[in-house]
C-alpha positions, 0 to 999 in steps of 0.5 A: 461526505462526514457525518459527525454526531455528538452525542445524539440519541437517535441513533444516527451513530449506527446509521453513519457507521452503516453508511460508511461501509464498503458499498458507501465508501464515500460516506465517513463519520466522527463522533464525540460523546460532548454535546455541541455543534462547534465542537463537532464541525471543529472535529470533523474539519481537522479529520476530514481527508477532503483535501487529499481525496480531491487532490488524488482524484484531481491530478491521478489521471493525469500521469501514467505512473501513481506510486504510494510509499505508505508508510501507516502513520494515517495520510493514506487512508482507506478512501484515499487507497479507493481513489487512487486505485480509481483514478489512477492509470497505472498504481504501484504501491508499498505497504511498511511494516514498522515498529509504529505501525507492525501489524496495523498496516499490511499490503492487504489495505490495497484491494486492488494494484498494478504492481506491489513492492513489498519485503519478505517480513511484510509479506509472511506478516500479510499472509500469516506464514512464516515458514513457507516458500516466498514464492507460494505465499506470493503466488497462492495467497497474496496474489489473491489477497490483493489482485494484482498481476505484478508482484515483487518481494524482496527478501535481502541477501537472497535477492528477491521473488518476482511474480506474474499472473502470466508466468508465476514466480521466480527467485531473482538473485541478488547482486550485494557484495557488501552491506553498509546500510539498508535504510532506504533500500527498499524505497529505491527498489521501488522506486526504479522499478515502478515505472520499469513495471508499468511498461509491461517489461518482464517481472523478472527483468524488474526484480533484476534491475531492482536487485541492482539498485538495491546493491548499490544502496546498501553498499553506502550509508 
């Protein structure tokens, strides 16, 4: 539901904004401050996140696995992270931190998924450490954060943290020998461990096997 006002004086701007918070997370508004019903059915049209919202709700169930390579630059907005957490049978999800988006898209969007992938910088940024010990930032701090049992934060040269709520967290070693280009391997990180998280296997083997993909990714260009 999208409520768009424009320009009204009756206070129906207050009354959408209340609306559209956590408890009626299906409820949005759009305003304008120029009169006219035109133009605010136009504005509300083209902002509307009806088609990806539905096509989430539509299709998430039927797979065992939903990854969300979120990337901050608008499609995964917050109703479209609350109905992928909903419908989906198993989420699995990395937050970007970039130079259009640094600051404006951390992993703490995400309440709640079943396993986060995330870099070394995005998860200091997350946590509002810089200094501290990878694997207490994951296990004391994000893991509250975003509730999720599995995490996995790669943190370059020096391998990667994988964490359970079952088992804590361990350093998981890296495999790179020679490094040619990084682009991209975050993405293959994540997606090969993904899947590997939602069978149940051990962090640690998904931070191994992770570790593995990643080398071969950044030995190319």
């Amino acid at each position: 539901i999208t409520i768009a006002d424009n320009g009204s004086t009756d206070g129906t701007l207050d009354v959408a904004k209340r609306l559209s918070a956590d408890d009626f997370s299906h409820v949005g508004y759009t305003h304008l401050d120029v009169r006219g019903r035109g133009l605010a059915l136009r504005k509300a049209w083209l902002e509307s996140e009806a088609d990806v919202v539905s096509y989430v709700a539509d299709n998430a169930p039927e797979y065992d696995l939903v990854v969300i390579s979120d990337y901050g630059h608008g499609p995964v907005t917050s109703r479209v992270v609350q109905q992928a957490r909903n419908s989906a049978r198993f989420l699995a999800v990395n937050a970007q931190s970039n130079s259009a988006n640094l600051g404006y898209n951390m992993i703490t969007k995400y309440a709640k998924a079943d396993y986060v992938c995330i870099d070394a910088p995005e998860a200091r940024m997350a946590s509002g450490d810089r200094f501290g010990e990878l694997g207490d930032i994951v296990q004391h701090r994000l893991s509250r954060s975003v509730e999720s049992d599995r995490f996995v934060v790669t943190d370059g040269e020096r391998g990667c943290v994988a964490f359970s709520s079952e088992r804590g967290w361990s350093r998981v070693p890296a495999f790179t020998q020679q490094v040619v280009d990084t682009v991209g391997a975050g993405d293959a990180f994540l997606s090969i461990t993904a899947p590997i998280a939602a069978n149940g296997i051990d962090m640690d083997f998904v931070g191994l096997i992770g570790n593995a993909v990643g080398a071969m990714k950044v030995g190319t260009v």
